[in-house]
N, C-alpha and C positions, 0 to 999 in steps of 0.2 A: 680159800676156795672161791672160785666163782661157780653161779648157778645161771645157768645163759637159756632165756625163753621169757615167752610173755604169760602173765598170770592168768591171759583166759582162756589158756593149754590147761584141761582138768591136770594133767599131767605134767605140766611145769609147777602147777599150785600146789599140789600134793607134797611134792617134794618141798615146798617153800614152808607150807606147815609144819610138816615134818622137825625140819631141821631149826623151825622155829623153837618150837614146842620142845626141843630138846636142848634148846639153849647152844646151837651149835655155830660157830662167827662162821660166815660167809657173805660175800658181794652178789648180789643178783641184779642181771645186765640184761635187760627187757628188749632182745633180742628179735626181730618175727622174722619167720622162714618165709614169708612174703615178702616185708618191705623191707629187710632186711638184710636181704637174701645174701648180697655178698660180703656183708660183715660180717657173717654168720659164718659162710664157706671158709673164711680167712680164720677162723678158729676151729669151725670141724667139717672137713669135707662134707660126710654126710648130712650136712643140716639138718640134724635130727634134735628134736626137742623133747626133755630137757638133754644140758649136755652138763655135765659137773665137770668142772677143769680144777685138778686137783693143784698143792700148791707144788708140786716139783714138774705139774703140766700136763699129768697122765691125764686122759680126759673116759670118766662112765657116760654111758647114756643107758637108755630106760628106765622110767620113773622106780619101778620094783627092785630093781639093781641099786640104784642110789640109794633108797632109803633101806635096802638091807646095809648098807658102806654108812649113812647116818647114823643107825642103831649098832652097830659095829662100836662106833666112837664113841657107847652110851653106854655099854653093861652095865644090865641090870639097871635101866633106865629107860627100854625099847616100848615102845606103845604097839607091838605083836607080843604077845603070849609065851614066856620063853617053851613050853613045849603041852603034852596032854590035850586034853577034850578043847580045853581054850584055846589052845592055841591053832586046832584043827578046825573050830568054829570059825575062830577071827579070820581064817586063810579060805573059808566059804566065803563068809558075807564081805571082804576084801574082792572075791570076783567076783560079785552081784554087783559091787558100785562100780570096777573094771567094763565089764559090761555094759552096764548104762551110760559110761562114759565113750567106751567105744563107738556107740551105735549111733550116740547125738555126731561124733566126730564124724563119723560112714556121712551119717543124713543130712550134717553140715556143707559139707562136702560137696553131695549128689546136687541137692536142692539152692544152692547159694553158691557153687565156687563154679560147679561145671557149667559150660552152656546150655540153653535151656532145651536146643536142637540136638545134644547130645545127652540127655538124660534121659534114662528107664523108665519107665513106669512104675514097672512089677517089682525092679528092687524097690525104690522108695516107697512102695507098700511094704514091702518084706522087711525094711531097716523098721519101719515105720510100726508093724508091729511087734517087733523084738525090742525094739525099745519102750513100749509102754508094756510088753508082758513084765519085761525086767524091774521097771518100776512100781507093777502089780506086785512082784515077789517083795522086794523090797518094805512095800507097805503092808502085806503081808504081816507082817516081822518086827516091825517098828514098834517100841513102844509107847503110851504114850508120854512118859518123861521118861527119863535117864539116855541111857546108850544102847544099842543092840546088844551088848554082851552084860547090862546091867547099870549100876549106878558105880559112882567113881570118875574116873577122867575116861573119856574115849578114846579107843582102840583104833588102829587103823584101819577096820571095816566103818566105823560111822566117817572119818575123816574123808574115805575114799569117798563115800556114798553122799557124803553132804558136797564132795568140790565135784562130782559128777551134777549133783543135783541142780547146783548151781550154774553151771555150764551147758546143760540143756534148755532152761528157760533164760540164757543169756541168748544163746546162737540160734535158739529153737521157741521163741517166745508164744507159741500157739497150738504148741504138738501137747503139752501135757497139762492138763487143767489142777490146779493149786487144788481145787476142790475134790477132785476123784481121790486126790491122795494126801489127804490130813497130815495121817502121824508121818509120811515118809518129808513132809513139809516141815513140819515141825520141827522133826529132826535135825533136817537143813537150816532151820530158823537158831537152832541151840548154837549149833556149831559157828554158825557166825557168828555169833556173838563172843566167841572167847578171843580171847588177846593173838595168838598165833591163827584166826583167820583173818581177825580186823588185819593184822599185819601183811595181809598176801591180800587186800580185796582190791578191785577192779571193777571198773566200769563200763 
């Protein structure tokens, strides 16, 4: 399998976790829908990141899609909740990090890719505070050691919530102060440090 995008897509990463953490063989091919662009189209028209190109060529795209096809090749292995209260938790705070990652992507976006003659105002206020509510909820919630769902290895609500985390103060180095949000820091701070995020880090 390859896994085609660049690791500072929350959404390429995740999956790169993922399939780390579950011990799953795959080639990842640091692809960008920018400079990329037509190496990228010559393997999937829609240059949509990430894209997983299976090995007989069928290709997934959406982070949520691929990593439901990772844990698939994992039973009883998966880092989602196989079902109950856990696993309706893990499938909340999995779109609290979706979220905060969407919204750095929106604000990235608005404030860095589009002209500056062409930018809103009142949305990059609007991203601008749905993004730090998001991250209010988030911290919220945090504890201040283990995981959101406890001690043990982390679920795929902290993994989403720590490659969002990370990716806002990559692309967004002034929107979210380290200091408003401690434990939700923290958290970010655990996760990188295990083996399958050392394995997908970026600079």
């Amino acid at each position: 399998m390859q896994l085609i995008g660049m690791l500072d897509s929350p959404y390429v990463r995740r999956c790169h976790v993922v399939a780390t953490r579950l011990g799953i063989p795959f080639d990842h091919r640091p692809l960008s829908v920018f400079r990329d662009y037509s190496e990228f189209h010559a393997i999937n028209p829609l240059v949509r990141a990430p894209t997983l190109v299976l090995d007989d060529g069928r290709q997934l795209m959406d982070s949520g899609l691929i990593i439901q096809h990772f844990e698939a090749l994992r039973p009883g292995h998966g880092i989602t909740p196989a079902d109950g209260e856990a696993r309706t938790e893990c499938l909340r705070l999995t779109a609290l990090g979706l979220a905060m990652a969407d919204k750095a992507v929106q604000l990235y976006y608005e404030i860095s890719v589009r002209p500056e003659t062409l930018r809103w105002g009142e949305w990059i206020t609007r991203l601008t505070g749905q993004l730090r509510d998001t991250a209010e909820a988030l911290e919220a919630i945090c504890p201040p050691d283990g995981w959101l769902q406890g001690e043990g290895l982390p679920t795929l609500a902290d993994i989403t919530a720590a490659v969002a985390w990370r990716f806002a103060h990559y692309v967004l180095p002034n929107m979210l102060e380290r200091s408003d949000y401690p434990a939700l820091d923290a958290l970010g701070g655990r996760a990188e440090a295990l083996p399958e995020f050392v394995a997908a880090h970026f600079d």
